[in-house]
FIKETOR-23896 format. One line per 4 residues: their letters; for each residue x, y, z of N, C-alpha, C, O. Coordinates in steps of 0.05 Angstrom, whole numbers, plus 5000, padded with zeros to 4 digits. Each point is the difference from the previous one (the first is absolute). Layout:
% residues N
A) X/Y/Z/X/Y/Z/X/Y/Z/X/Y/Z; ...
//
This chain:
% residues 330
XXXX) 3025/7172/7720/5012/4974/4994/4989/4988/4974/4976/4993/4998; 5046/5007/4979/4989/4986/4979/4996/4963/5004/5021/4988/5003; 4959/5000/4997/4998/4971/5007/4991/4982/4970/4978/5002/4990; 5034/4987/5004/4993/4976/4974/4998/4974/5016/5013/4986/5015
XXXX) 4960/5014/4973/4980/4971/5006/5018/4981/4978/5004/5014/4980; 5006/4961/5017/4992/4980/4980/4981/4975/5007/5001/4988/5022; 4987/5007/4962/4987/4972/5005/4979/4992/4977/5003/5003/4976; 4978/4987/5035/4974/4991/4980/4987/5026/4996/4995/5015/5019
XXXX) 4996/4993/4946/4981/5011/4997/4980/4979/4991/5009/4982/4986; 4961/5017/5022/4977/4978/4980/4983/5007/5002/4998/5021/5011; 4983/4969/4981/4964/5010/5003/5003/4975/5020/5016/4981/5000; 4962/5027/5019/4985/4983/5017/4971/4983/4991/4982/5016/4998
XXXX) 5011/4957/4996/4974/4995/5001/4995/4984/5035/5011/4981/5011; 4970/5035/4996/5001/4988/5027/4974/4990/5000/4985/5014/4987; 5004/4967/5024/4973/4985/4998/4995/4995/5035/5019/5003/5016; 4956/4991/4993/4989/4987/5022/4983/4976/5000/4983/4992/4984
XXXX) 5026/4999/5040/4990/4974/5006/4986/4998/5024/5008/5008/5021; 4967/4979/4974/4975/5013/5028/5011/4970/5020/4986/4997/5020; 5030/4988/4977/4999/4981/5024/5031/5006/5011/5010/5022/5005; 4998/4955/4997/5033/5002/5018/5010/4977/4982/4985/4981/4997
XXXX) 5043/5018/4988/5012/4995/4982/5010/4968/5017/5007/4979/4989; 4992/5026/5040/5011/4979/5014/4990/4975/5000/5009/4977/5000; 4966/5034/4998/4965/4978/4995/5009/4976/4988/4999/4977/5008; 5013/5035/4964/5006/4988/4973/5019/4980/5003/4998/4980/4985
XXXX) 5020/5022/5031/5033/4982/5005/4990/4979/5011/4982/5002/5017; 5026/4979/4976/4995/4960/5020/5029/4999/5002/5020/5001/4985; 4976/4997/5038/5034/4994/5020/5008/4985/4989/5020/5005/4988; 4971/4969/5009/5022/4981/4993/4993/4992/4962/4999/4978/4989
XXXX) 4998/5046/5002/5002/5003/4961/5010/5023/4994/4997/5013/4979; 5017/4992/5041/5019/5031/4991/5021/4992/4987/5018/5016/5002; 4988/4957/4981/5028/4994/4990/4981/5011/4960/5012/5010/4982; 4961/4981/5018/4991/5008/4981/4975/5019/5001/4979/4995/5012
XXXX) 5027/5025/4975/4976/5017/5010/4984/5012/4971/5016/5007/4982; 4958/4997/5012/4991/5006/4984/4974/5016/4995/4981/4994/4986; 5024/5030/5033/4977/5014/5015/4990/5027/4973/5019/5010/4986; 4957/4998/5010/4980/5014/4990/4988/5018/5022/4993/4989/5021
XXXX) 5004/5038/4975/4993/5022/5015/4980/5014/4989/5013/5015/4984; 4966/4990/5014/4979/5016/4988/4992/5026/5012/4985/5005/5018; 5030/5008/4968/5006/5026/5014/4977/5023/4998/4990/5007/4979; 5000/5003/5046/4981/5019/4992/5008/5038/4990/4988/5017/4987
XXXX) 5022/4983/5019/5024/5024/4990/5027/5005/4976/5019/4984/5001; 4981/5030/4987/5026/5008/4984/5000/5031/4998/4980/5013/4997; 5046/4997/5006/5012/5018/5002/5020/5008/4985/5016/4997/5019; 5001/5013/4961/5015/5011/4984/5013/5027/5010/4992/5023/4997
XXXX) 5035/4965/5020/5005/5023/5005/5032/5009/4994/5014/4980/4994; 5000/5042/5006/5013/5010/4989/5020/4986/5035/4988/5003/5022; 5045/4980/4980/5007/4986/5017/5031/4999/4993/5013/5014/4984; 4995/4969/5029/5032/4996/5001/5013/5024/5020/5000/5024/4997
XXXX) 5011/4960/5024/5012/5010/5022/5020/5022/4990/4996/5020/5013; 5024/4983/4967/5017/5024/5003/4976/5024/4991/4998/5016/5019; 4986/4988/4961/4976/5018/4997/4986/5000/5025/4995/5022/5009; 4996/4959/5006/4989/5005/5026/5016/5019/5018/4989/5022/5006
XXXX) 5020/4975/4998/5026/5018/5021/4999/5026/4988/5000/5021/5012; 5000/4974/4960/5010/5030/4987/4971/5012/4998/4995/5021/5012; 4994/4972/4981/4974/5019/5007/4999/5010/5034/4996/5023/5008; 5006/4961/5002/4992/4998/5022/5021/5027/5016/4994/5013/5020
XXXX) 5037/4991/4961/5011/5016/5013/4994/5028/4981/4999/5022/5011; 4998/4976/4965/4985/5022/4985/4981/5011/5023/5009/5016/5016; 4968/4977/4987/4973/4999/5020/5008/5029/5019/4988/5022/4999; 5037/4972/5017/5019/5003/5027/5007/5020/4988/5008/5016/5017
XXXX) 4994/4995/4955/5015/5025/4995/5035/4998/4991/5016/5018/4997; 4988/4958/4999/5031/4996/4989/4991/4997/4975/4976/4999/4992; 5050/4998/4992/5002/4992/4966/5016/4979/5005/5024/5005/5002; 4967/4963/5001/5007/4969/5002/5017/5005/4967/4993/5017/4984
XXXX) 5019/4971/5014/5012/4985/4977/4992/4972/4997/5004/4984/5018; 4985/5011/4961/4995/4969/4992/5017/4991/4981/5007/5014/4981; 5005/4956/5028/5028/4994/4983/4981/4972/5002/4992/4992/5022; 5004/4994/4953/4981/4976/4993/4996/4998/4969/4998/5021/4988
XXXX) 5001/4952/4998/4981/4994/4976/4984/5002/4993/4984/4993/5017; 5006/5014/4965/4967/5005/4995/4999/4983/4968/5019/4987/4990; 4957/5016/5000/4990/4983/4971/4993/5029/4989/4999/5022/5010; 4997/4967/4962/4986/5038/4979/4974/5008/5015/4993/5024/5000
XXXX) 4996/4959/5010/4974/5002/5018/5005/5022/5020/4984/5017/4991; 5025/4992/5027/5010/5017/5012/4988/5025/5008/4993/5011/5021; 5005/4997/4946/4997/5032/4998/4970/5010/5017/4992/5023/4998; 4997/4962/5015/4972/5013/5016/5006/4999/5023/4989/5014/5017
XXXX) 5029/4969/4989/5001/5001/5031/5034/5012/5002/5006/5002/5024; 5014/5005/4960/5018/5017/4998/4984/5031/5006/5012/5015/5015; 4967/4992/4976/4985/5025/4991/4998/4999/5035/5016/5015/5011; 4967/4970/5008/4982/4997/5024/5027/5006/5013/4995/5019/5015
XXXX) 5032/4972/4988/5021/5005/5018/5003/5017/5002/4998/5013/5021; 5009/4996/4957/5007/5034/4998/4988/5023/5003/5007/5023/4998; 4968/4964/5008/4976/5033/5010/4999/4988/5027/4988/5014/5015; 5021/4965/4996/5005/4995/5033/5022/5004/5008/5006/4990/5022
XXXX) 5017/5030/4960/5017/5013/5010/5027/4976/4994/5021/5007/5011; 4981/4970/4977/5021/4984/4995/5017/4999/4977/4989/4994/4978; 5038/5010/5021/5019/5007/4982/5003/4971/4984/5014/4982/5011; 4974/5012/4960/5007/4981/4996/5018/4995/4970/4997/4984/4982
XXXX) 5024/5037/5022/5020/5003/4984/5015/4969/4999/5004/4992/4977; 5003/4992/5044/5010/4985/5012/4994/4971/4985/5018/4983/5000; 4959/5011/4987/4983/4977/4998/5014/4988/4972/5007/5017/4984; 4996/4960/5011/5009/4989/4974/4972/4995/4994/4982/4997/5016
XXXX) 5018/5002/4957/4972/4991/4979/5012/4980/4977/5012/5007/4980; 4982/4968/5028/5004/4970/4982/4982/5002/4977/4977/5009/5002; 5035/4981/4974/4989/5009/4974/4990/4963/4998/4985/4990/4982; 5024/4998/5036/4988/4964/4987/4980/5001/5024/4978/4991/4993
XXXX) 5023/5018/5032/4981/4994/5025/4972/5012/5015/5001/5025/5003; 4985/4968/5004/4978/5016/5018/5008/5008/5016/5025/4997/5004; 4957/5018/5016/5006/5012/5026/4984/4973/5016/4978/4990/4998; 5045/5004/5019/5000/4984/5025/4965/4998/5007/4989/5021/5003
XXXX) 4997/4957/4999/4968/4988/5019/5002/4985/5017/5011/4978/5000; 4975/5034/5022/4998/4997/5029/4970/4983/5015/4988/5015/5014; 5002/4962/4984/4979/4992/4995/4995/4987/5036/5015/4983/5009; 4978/5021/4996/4983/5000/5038/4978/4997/5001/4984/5014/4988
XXXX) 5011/4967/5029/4981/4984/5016/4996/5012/5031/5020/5005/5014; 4953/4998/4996/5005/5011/5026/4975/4990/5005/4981/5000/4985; 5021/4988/5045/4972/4989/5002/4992/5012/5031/5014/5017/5012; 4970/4975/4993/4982/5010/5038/5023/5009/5013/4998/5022/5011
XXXX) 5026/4964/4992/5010/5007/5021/5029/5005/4998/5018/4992/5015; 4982/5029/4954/5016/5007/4994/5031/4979/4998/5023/5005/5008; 4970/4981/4983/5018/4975/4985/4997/4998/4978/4979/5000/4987; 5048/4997/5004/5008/5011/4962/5003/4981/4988/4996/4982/5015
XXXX) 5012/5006/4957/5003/4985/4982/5008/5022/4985/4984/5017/4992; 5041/4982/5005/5010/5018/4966/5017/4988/4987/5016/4984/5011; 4984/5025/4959/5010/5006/4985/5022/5010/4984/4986/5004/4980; 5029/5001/5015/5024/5026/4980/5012/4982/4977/5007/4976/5001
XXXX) 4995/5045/4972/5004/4998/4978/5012/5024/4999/4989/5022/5001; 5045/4969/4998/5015/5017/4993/5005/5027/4983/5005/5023/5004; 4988/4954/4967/5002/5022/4986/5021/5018/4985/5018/4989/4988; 4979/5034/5013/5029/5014/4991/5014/5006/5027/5020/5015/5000
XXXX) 4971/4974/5022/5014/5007/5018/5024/4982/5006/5014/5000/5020; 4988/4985/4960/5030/4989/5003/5019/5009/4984/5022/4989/4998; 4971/5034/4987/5016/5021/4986/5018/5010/5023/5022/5009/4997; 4968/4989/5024/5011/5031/5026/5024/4991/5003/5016/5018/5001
XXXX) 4994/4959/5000/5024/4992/5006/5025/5013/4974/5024/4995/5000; 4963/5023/4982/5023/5008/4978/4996/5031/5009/5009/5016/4983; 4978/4998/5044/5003/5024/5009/5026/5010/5016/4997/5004/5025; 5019/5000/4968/5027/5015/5012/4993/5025/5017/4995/5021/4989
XXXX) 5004/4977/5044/4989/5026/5011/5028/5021/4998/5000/5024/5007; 5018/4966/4985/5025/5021/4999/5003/5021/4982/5017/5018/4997; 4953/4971/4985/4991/5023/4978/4987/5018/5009/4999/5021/4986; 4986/4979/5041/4981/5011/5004/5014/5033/5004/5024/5000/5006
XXXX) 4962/5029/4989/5021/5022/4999/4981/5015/5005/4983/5003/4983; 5015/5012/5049/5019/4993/5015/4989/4980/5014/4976/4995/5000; 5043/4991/5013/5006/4981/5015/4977/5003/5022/4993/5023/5006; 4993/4956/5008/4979/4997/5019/5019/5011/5035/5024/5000/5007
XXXX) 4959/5005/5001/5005/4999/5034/4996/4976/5010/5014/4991/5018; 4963/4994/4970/5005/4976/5013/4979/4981/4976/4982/5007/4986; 5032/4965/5018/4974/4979/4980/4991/4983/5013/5012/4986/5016; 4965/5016/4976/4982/4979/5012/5001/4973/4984/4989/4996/4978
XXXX) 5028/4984/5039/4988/4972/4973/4985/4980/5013/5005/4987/5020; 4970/5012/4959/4980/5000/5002/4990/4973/4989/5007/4998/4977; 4976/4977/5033/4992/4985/4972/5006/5004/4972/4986/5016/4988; 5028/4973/5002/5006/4990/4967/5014/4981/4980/5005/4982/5016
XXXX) 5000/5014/4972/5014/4981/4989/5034/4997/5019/5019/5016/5005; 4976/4956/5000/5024/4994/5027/5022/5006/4985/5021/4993/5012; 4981/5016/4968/5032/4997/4988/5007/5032/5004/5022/5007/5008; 4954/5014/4984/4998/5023/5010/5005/5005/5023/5020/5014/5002
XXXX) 4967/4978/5019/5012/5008/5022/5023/4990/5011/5006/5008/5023; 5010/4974/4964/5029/4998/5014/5008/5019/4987/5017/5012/5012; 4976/5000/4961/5019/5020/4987/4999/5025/5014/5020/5013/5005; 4960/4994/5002/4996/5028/5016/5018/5003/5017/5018/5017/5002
XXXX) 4972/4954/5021/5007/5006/5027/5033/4995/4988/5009/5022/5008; 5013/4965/4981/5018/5009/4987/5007/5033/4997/5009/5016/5017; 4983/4988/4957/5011/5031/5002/5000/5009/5028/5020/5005/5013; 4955/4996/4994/4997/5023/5035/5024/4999/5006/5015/5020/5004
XXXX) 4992/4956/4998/5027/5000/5016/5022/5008/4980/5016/5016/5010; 4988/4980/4971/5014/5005/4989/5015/5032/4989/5021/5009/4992; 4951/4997/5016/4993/5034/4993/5003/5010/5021/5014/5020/4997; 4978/4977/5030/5003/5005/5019/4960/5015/5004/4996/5022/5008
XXXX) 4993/4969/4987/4976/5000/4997/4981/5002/5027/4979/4992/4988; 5013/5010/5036/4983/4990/5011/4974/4983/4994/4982/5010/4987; 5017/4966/5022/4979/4994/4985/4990/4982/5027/5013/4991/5019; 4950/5006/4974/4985/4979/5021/4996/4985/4978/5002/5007/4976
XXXX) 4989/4964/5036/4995/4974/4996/4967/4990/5007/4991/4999/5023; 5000/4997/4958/4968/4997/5004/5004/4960/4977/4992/4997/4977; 5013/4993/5030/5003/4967/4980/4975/4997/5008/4991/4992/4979; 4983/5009/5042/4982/4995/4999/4995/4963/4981/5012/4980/5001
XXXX) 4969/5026/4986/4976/4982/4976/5027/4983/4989/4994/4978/4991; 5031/5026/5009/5021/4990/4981/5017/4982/5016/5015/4985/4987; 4986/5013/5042/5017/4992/5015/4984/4965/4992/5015/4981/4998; 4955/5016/4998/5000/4968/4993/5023/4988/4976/5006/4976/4997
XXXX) 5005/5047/4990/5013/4986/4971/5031/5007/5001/5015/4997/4981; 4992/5014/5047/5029/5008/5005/5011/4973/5020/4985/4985/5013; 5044/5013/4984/5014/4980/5011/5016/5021/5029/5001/5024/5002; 5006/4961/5010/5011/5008/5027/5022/5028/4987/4996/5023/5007
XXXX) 5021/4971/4980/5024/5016/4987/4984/5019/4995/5004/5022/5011; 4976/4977/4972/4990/5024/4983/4985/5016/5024/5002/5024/4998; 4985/4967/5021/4992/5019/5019/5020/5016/5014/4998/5024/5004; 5022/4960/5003/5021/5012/5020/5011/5023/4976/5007/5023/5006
XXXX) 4994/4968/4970/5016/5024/4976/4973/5033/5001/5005/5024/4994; 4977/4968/5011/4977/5021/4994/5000/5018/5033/4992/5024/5002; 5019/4959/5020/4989/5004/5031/5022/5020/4998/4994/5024/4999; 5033/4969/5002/5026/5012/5016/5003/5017/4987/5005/5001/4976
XXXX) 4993/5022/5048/5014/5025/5000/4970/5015/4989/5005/5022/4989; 4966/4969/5012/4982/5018/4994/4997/5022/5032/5007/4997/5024; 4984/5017/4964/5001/5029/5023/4965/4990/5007/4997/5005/5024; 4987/4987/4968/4975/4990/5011/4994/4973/4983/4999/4996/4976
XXXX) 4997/4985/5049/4986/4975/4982/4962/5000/5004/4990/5000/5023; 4994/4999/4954/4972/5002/5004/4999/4963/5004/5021/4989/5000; 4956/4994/5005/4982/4985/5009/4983/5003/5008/4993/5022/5010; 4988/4953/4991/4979/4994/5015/5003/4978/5009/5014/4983/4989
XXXX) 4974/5012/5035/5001/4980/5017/5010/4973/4992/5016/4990/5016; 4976/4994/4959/4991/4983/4997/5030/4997/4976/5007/4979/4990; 5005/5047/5004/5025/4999/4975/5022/5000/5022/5022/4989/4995; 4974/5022/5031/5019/5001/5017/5009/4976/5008/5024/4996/4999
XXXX) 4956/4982/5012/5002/4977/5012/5014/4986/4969/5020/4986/5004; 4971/5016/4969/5016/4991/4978/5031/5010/4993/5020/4986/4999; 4978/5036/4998/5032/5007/5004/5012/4987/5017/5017/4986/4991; 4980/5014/5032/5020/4981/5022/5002/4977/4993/5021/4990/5007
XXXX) 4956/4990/4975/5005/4981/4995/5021/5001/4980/5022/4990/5003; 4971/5020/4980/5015/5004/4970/5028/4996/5011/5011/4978/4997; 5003/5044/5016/5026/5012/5003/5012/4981/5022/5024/4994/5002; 4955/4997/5015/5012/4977/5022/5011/5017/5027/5013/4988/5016
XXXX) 4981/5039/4989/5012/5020/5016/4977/5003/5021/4976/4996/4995; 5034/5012/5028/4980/5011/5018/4988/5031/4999/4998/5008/4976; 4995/5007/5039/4984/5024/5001/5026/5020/5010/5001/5023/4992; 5018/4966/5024/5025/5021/5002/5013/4994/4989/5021/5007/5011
XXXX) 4986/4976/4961/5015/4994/4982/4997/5024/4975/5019/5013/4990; 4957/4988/5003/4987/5020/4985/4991/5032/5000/4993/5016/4983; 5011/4984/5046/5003/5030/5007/5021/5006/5011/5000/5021/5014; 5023/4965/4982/5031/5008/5002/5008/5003/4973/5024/5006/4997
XXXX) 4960/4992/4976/5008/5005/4971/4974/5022/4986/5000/5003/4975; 4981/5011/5042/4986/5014/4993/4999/5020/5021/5001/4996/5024; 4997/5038/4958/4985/5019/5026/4974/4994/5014/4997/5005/5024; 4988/4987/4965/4973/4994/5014/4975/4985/4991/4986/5001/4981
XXXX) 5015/4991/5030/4976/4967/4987/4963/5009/5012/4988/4998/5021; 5005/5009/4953/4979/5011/5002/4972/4976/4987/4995/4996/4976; 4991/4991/5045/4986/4984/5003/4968/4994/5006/4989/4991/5021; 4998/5019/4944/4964/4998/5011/4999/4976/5013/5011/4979/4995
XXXX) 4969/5027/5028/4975/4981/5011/4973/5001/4998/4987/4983/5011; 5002/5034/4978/4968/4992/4982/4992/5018/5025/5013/5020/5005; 4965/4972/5010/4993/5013/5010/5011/5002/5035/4989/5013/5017; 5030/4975/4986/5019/5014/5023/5012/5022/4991/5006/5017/5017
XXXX) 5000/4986/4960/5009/5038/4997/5038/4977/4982/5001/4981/4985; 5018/5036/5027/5021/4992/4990/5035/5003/5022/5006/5020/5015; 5005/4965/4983/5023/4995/5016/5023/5017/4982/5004/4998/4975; 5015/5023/5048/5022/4994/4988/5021/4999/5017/5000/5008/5024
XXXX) 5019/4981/4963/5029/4987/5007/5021/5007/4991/5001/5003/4975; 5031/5004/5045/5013/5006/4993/5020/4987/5024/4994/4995/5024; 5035/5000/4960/5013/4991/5021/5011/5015/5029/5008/4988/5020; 4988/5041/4976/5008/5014/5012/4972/5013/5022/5004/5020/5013
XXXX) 4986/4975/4987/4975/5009/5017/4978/4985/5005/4993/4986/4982; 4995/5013/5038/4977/4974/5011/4975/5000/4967/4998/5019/4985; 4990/4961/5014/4980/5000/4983/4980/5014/5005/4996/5002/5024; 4983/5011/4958/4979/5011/5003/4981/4996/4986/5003/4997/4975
XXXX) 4970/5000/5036/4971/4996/4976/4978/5021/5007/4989/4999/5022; 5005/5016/4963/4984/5025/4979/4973/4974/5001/5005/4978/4990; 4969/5027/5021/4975/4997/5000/5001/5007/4968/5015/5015/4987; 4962/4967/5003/4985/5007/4984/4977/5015/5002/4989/5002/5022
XXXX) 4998/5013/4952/4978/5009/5006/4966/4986/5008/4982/4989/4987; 5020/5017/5033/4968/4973/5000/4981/5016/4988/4999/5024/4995; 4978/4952/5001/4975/5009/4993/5000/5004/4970/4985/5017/4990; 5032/4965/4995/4996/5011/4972/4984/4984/4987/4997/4978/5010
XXXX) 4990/5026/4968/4983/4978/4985/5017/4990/4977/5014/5016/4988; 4987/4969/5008/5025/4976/4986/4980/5002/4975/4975/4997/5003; 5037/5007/4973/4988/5007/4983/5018/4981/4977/4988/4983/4987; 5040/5022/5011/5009/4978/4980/5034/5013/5024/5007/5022/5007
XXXX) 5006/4940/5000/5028/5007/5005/5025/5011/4983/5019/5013/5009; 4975/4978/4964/5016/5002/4979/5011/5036/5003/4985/5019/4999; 5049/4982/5005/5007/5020/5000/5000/5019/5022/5006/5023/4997; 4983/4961/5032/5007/5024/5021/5031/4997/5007/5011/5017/5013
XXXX) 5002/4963/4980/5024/5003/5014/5015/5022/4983/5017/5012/5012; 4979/4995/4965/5013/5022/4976/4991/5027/5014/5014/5020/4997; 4968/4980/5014/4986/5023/5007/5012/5008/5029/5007/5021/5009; 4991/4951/5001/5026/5008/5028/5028/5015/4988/5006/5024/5002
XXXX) 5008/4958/4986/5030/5010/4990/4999/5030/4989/5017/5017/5005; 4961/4987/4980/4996/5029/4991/4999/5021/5019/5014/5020/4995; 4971/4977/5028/4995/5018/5024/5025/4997/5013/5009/5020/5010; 5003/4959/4991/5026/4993/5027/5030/5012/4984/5020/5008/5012
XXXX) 4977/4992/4966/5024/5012/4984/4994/5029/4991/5020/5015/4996; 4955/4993/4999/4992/5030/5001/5008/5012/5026/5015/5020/5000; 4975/4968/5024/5009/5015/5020/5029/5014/5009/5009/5022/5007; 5002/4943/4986/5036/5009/4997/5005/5020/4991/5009/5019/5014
XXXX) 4986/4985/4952/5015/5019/4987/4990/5028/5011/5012/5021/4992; 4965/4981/5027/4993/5027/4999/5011/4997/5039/4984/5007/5018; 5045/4982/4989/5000/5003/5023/5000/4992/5021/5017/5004/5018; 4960/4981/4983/4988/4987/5024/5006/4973/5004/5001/4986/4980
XXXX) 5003/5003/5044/5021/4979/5013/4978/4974/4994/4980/5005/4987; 5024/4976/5021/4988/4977/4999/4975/4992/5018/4985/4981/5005; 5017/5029/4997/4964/4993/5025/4981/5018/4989/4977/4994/5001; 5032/5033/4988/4974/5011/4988/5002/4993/4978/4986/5012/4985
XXXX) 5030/4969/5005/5002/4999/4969/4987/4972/4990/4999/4991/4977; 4994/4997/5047/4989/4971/5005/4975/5009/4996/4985/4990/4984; 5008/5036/5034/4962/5006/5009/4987/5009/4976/4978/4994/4992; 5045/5026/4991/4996/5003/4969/4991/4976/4986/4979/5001/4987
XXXX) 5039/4972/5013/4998/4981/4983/4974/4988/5005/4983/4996/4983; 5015/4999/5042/4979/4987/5003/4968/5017/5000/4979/4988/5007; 5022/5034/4987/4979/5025/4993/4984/4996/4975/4976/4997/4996; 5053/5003/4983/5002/4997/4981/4985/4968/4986/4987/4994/4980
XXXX) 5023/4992/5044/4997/4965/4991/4967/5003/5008/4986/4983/4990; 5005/5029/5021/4969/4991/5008/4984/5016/4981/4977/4992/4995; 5033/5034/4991/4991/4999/4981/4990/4995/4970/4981/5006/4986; 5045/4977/5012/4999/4983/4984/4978/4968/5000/4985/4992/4982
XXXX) 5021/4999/5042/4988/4984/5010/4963/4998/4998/4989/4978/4999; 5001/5040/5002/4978/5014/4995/4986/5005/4976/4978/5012/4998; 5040/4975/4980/4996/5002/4970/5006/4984/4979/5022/4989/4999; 4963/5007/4984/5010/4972/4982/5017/5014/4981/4990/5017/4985
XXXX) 5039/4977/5015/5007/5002/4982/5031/5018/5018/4999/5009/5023; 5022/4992/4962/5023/5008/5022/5006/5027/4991/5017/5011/5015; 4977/5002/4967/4998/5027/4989/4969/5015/4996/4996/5016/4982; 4985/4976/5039/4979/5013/4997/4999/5018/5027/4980/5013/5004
XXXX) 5037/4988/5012/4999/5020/5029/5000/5024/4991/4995/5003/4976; 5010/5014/5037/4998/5027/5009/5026/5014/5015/4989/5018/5013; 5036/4986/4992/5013/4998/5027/4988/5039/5004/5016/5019/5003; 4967/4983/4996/4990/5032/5020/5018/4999/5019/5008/4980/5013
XXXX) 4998/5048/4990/5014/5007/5024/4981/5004/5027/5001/4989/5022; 4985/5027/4968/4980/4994/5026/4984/4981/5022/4993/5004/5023; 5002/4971/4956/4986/4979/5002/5033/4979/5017/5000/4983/5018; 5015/5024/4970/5021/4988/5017/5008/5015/5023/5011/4987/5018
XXXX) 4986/5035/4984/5013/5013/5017/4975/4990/5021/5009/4999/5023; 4972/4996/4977/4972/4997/5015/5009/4975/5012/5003/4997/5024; 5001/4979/4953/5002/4977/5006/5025/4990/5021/4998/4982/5018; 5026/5033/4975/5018/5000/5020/4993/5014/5025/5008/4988/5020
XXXX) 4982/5031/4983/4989/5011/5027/4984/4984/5018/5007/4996/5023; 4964/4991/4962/4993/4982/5014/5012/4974/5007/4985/4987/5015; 5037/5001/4979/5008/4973/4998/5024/5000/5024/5001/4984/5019; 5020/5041/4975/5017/5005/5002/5007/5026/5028/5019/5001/5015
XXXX) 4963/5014/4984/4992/5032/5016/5007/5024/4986/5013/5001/4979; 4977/5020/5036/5010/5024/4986/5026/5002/4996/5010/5003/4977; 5003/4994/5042/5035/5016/5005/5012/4983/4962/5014/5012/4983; 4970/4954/5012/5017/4985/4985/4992/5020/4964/5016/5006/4983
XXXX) 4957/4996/5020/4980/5022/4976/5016/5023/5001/5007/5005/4977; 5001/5010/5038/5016/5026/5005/5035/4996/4983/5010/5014/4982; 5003/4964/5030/5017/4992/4989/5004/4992/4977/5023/4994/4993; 4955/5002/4989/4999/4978/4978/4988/5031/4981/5012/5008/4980
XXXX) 4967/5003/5029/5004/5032/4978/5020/5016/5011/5002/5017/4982; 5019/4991/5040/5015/5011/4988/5021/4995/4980/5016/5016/4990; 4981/4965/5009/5028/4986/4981/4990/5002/4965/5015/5010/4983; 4954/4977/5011/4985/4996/4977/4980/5012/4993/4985/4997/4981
XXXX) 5015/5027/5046/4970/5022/4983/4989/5002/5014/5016/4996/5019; 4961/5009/4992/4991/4999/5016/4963/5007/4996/4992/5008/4979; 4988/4989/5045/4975/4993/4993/4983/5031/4982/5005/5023/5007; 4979/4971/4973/4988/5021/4996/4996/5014/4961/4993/5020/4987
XXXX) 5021/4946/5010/4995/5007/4964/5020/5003/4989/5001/5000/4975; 5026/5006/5046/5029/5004/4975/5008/4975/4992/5002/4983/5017; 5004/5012/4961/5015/4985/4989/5026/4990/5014/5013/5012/5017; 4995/4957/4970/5029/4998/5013/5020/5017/4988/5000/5002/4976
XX) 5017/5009/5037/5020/5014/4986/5019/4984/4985/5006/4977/5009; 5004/5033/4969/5019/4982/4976/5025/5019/5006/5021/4997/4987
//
């Protein structure tokens, strides 16, 4: 399955904060706020959700397509995709813009304060995927410039495209219309808990309103693991992996979608393709920075065994390799 990611490429600066960001807020002066964080950490890391995914499905042994803006700046972390196995034929390069900055706050208890500076990533909206040759199996649209992703999710349909819906970080700056234009007719909608309960607001629709216009509504919960939904079959939730050490949040949900859409293309139905994502998400989770994991086959295949059982480890290498040093197959 050929799969094209679009979305944000950026560097990440991610910083820490040794108290709780909540500390800081006075209930009744939240109409003016003028808060200072003295951060004991910084981090520079290589970020932006469509490169997250795409590494993340590089990792897995596919060749991701990245369809995104970038600045002349580029060329080092263009170089880093492509020895992680990512096709980035796809990418426009803005001759007036930088590459997109991603600036995060994370404090004790993993509560964020960020940032984003576009960038040349509002170039993406002049990317025509009907150029793309050949044509994807399926697109991922991904965080990016909102004018971009009505255009995508456009063609898909237009093209006859399969495509999932990840509006995630963007749904704060989308209007009801524009969600329902990005939602309908995606073959998977991604969320997290907290974009889910916003989308319904946004669109004004209930939970069987939205899965009568999508194949399947695929929904992190942090450390309950993840829900999915479809109108045609009872709901289900995939445990997360316990026992992980929380190292920086930034980017496990990319690392989910990577494992949960790797599994697909190599086969495998939705419940092992959840235990993948969330394999995937804890190893990420485990690391500062959203492109500093590992996805080993072994170390996953371990991790799904213990979390998950043998029969689920058995199922998950025959499809992607299996334990003992081979590589994912391409």
């Amino acid at each position: 399955m050929r799969i094209a990611v679009t979305g944000s490429i950026a560097t990440d600066h991610l910083m820490t904060f040794p108290g709780r960001i909540t500390d800081q807020l006075i209930p009744d002066r939240l109409d003016r706020v003028s808060l200072s964080f003295l951060a004991d950490d910084l981090e520079v890391r290589r970020g932006g959700v469509a490169a997250n995914i795409c590494y993340g499905l590089g990792g897995l042994g596919l060749t991701p397509l990245l369809v995104g803006a970038v600045g002349a700046d580029f060329g080092e972390y263009e170089v880093w995709l492509k020895d992680h196995g990512v096709d980035t034929g796809a990418v426009h390069v803005s001759t007036e813009r930088q590459t997109a900055r991603f600036l995060c706050l994370t404090d004790q208890d993993a509560n964020q304060i960020a940032a984003f500076y576009a960038g040349a990533m509002a170039e993406a909206r002049d990317i025509d995927l009907g150029r793309l040759d050949p044509l994807p199996d399926l697109v991922v649209v991904a965080p990016d410039d909102p004018e971009a992703m009505l255009r995508h999710t456009a063609r898909c349909r237009a093209l006859g495209l399969p495509f999932a819906a990840d509006p995630s970080q963007q749904l704060a700056r989308l209007d009801g219309d524009q969600v329902r234009a990005l939602v309908t007719g995606a073959r998977w909608l991604f969320t997290n808990e907290y974009e889910a309960t916003l989308l319904l607001e946004r669109t004004g629709a209930d939970r069987d309103d939205v899965l009568r216009h999508v194949g399947a509504w695929i929904t992190t919960l942090g450390a309950d693991g993840v829900r999915i939904e479809a109108a045609d079959r009872p709901a289900l939730t995939v445990p997360a992996v316990a026992g992980v050490r929380v190292a920086d949040p930034t980017g496990v949900g990319d690392a989910f979608r990577a494992g949960f859409l790797a599994a697909l293309a190599r086969g495998l139905d939705l419940p092992p393709a959840a235990r993948l994502g969330c394999a995937m998400a804890s190893f990420a989770l485990s690391r500062v920075g959203s492109q500093t994991y590992t996805p080993d086959p072994d170390r996953l295949t371990a991790v799904v065994a213990e979390t998950y059982g043998t029969a689920a480890a058995e199922e998950l290498a025959a499809h992607l390799g299996g334990p003992g040093g081979a590589p994912w197959p391409r």
